[in-house]
Structures are given as C-alpha cells and as structure tokens.
VOZA-581584 format. One record per atom (N, C-alpha, C, O): x, y, z; atom name; residue number from 1. Coordinates in nm, 2 decimals. Layout:
% residues N
     px     py     pz atom  nr
      X      Y      Z   CA NUM
...
***
This chain:
% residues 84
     px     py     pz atom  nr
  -0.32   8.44  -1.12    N   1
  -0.44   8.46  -1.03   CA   1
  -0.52   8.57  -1.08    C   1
  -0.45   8.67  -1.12    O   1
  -0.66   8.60  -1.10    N   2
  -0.73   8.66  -1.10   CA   2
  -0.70   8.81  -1.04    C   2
  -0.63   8.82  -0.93    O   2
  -0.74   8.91  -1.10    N   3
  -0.72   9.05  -1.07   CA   3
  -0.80   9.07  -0.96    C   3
  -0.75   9.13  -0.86    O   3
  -0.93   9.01  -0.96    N   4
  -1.06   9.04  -0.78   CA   4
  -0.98   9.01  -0.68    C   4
  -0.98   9.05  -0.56    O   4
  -0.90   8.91  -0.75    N   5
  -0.86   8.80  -0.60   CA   5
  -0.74   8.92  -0.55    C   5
  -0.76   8.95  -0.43    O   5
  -0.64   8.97  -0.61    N   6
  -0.57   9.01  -0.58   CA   6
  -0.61   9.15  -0.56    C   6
  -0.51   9.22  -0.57    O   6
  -0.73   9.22  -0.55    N   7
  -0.76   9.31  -0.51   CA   7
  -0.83   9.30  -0.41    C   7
  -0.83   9.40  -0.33    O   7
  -0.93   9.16  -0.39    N   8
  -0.93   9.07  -0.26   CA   8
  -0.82   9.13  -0.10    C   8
  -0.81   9.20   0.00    O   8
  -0.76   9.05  -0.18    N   9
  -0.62   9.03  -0.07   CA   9
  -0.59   9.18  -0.09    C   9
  -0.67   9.22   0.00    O   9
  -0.55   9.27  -0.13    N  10
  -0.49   9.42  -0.11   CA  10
  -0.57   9.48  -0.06    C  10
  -0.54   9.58   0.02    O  10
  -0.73   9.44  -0.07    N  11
  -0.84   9.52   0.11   CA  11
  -0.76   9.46   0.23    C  11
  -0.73   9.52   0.33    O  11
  -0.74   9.36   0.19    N  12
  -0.73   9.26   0.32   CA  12
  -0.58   9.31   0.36    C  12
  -0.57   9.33   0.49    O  12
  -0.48   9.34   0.31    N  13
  -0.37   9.35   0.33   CA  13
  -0.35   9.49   0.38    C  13
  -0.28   9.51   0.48    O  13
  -0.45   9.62   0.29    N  14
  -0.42   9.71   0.34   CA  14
  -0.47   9.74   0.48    C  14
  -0.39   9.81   0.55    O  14
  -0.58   9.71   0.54    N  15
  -0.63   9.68   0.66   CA  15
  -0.54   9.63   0.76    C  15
  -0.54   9.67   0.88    O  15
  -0.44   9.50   0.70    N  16
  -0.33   9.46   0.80   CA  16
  -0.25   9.56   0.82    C  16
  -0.24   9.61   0.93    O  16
  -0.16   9.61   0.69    N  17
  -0.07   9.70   0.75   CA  17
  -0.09   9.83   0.80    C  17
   0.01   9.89   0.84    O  17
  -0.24   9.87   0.79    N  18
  -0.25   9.99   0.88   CA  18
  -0.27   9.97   1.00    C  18
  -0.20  10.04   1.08    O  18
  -0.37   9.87   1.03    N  19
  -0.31   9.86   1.17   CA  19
  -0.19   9.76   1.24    C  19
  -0.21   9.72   1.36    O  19
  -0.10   9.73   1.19    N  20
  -0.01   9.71   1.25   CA  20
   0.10   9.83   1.22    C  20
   0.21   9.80   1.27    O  20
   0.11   9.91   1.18    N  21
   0.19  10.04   1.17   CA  21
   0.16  10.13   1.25    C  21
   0.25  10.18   1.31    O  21
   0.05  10.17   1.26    N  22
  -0.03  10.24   1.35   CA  22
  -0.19  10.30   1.36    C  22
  -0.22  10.41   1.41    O  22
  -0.29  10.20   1.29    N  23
  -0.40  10.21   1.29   CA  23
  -0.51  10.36   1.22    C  23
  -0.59  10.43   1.27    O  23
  -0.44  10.36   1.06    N  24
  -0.51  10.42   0.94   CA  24
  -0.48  10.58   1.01    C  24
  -0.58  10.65   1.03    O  24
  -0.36  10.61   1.02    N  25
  -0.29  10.74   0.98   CA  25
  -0.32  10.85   0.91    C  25
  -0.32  10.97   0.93    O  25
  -0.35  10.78   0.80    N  26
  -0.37  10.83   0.63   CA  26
  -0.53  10.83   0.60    C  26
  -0.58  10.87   0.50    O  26
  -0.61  10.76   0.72    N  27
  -0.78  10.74   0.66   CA  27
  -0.74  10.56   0.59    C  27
  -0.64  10.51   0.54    O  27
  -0.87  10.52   0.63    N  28
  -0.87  10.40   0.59   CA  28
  -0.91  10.31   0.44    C  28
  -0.92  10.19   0.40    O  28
  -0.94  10.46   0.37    N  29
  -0.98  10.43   0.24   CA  29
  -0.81  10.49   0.16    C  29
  -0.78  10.41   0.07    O  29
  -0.72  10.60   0.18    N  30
  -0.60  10.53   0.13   CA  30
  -0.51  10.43   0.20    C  30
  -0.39  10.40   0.17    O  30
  -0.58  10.39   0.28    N  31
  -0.48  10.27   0.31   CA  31
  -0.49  10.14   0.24    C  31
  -0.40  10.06   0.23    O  31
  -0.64  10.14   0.17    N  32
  -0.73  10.01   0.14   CA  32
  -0.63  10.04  -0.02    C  32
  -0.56   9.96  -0.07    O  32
  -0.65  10.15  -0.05    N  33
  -0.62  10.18  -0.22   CA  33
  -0.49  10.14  -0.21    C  33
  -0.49  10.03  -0.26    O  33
  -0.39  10.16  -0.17    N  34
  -0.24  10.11  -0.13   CA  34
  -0.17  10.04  -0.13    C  34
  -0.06  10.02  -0.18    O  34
  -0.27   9.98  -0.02    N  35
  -0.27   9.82   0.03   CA  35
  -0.32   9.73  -0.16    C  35
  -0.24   9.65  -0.20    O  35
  -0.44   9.75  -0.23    N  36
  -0.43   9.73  -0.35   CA  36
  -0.37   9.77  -0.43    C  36
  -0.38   9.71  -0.53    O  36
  -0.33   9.84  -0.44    N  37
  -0.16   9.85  -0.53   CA  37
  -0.06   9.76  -0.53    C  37
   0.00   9.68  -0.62    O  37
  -0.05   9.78  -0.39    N  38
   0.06   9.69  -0.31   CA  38
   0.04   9.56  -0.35    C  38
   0.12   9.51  -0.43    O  38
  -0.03   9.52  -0.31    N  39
  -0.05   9.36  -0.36   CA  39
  -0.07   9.32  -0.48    C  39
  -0.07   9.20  -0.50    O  39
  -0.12   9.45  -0.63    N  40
  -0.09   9.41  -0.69   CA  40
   0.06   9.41  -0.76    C  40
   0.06   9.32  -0.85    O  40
   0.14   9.46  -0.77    N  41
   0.23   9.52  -0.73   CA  41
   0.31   9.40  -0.73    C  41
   0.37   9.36  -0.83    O  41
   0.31   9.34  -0.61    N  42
   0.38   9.21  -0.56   CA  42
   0.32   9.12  -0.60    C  42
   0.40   9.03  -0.61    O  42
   0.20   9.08  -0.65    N  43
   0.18   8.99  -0.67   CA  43
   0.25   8.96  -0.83    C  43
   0.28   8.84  -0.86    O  43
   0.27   9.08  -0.93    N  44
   0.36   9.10  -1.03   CA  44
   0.48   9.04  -1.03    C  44
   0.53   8.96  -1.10    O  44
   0.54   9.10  -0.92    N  45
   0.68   9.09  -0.89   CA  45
   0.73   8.93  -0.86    C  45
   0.82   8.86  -0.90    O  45
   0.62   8.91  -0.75    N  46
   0.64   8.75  -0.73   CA  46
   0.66   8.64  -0.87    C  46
   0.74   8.55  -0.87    O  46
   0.54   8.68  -0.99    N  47
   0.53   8.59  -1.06   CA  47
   0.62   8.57  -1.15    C  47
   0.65   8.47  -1.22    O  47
   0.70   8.73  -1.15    N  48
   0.79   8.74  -1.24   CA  48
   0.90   8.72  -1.18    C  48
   0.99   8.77  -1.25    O  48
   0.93   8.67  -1.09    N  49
   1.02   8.59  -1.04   CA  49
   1.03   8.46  -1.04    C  49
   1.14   8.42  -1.02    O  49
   0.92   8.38  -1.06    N  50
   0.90   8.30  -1.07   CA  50
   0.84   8.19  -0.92    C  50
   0.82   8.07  -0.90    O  50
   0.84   8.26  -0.87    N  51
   0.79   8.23  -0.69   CA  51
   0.70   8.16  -0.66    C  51
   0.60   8.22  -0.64    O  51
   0.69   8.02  -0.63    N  52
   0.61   7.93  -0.62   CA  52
   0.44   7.95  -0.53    C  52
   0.47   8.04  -0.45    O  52
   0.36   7.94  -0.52    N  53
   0.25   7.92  -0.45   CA  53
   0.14   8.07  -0.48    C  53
   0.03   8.08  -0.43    O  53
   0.23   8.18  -0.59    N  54
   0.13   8.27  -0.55   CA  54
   0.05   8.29  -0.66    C  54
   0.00   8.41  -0.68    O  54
   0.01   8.17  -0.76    N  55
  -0.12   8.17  -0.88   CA  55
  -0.22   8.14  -0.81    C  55
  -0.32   8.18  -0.87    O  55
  -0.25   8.09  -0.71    N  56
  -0.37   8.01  -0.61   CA  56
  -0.35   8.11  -0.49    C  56
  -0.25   8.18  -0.47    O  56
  -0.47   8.10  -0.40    N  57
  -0.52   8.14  -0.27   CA  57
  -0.45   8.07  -0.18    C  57
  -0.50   7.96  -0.14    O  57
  -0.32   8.13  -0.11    N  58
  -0.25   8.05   0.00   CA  58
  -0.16   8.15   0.06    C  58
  -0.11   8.25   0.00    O  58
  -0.13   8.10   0.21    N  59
  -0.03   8.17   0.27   CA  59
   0.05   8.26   0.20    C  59
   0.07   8.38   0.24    O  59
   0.10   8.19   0.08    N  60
   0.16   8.29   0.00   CA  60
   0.17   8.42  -0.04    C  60
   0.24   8.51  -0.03    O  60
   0.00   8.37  -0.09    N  61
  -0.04   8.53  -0.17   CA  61
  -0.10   8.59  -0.11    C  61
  -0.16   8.68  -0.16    O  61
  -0.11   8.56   0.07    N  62
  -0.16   8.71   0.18   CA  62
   0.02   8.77   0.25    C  62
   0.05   8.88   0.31    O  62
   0.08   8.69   0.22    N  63
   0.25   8.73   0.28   CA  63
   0.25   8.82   0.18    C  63
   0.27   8.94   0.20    O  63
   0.24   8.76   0.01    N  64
   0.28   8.86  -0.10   CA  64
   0.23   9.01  -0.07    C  64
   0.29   9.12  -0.06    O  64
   0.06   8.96  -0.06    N  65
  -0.03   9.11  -0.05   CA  65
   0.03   9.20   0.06    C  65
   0.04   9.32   0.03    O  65
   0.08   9.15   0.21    N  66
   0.11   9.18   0.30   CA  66
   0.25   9.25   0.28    C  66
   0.25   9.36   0.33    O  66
   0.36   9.19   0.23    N  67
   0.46   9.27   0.20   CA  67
   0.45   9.44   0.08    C  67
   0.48   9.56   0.08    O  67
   0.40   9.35   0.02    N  68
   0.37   9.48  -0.10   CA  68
   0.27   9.60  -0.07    C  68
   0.29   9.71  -0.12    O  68
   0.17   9.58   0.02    N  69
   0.11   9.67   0.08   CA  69
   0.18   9.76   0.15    C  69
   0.18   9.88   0.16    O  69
   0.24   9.67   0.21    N  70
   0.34   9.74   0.37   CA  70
   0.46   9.84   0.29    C  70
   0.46   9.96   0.31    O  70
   0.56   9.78   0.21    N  71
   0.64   9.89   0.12   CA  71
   0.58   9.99   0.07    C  71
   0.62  10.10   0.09    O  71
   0.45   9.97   0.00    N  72
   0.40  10.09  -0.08   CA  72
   0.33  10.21   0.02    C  72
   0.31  10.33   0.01    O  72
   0.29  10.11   0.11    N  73
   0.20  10.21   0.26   CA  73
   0.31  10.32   0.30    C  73
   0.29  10.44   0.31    O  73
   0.47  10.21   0.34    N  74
   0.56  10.28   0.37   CA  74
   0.55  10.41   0.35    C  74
   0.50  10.50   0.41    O  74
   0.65  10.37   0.17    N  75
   0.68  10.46   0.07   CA  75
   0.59  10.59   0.07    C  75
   0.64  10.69   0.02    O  75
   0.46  10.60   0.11    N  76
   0.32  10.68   0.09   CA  76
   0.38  10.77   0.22    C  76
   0.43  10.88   0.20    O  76
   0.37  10.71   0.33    N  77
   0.37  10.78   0.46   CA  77
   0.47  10.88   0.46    C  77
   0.47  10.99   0.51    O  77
   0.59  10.81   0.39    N  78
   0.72  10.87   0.40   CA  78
   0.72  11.04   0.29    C  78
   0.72  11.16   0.30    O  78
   0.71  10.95   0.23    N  79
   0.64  11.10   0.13   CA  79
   0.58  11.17   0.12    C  79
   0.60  11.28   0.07    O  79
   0.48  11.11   0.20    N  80
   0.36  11.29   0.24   CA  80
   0.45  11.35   0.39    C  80
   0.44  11.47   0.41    O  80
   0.51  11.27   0.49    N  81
   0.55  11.35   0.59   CA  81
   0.68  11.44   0.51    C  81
   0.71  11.55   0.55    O  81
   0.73  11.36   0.39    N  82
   0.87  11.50   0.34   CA  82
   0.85  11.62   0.31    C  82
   0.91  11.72   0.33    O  82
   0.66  11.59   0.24    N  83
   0.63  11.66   0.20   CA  83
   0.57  11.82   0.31    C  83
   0.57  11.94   0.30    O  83
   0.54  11.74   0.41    N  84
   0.44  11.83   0.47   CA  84
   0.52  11.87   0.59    C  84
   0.48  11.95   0.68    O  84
***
C-alpha cells in the first residue's frame, strides 16, 4: 500500500488512540506524529508477516494503524512519565 495511505490512516489512528486513552495528553500534534509512526510501523510488520487484507484500504489496515499507533502512543507516554 502506498506511503499517503498509510500516513492517511496514522492521522486517523492517532486521533483514535488519543482519545480513547485519554483525549491528547501529549498535544495533539505528537499524537498525530505517533499515531503515523505507528501505523507505519505496523503496517511493516503486518506485511512482513505476511497478513492478509492490509495492501488495500480495509478494516484491516485501520485495526493495523490502530494497534501500532496505540503501542507506540503507549511506549511514548510511558517514557516521558519515567522520564519526568
């Protein structure tokens, strides 16, 4: 799949998982950057697994964006609170 697309979906994803975690913590522009990491990230991981559905625009590759967002959002939060 295209790099837009999956930078697409990592706005889109990061927006989900800030606010379902607790509504942009961190500012909503590193959540957006994150959230596109994240999804590309996963969307990597997916293909190199071989994981059906996520070369095309589907359920798939907003769960993918949505998971990989959400770990790397985690991973972020977690680290700046060790830090600070």
């Amino acid at each position: 799949m295209s790099l837009l697309v999956w930078i697409a979906l990592g706005v889109v994803a990061g927006i989900i998982v800030s606010t379902l975690l607790d509504g942009s913590a961190q500012g909503l522009l590193i959540d957006v950057l994150v959230g596109i990491a994240g999804a590309i990230a996963g969307g990597l991981i997916y293909a190199t697994f071989g994981v059906p559905g996520v070369e095309t625009i589907s359920n798939n590759t907003l769960i993918t964006g949505i998971v990989g967002a959400g770990v790397l959002l985690l991973g972020y939060r977690g680290v700046r609170h060790a830090i600070a």
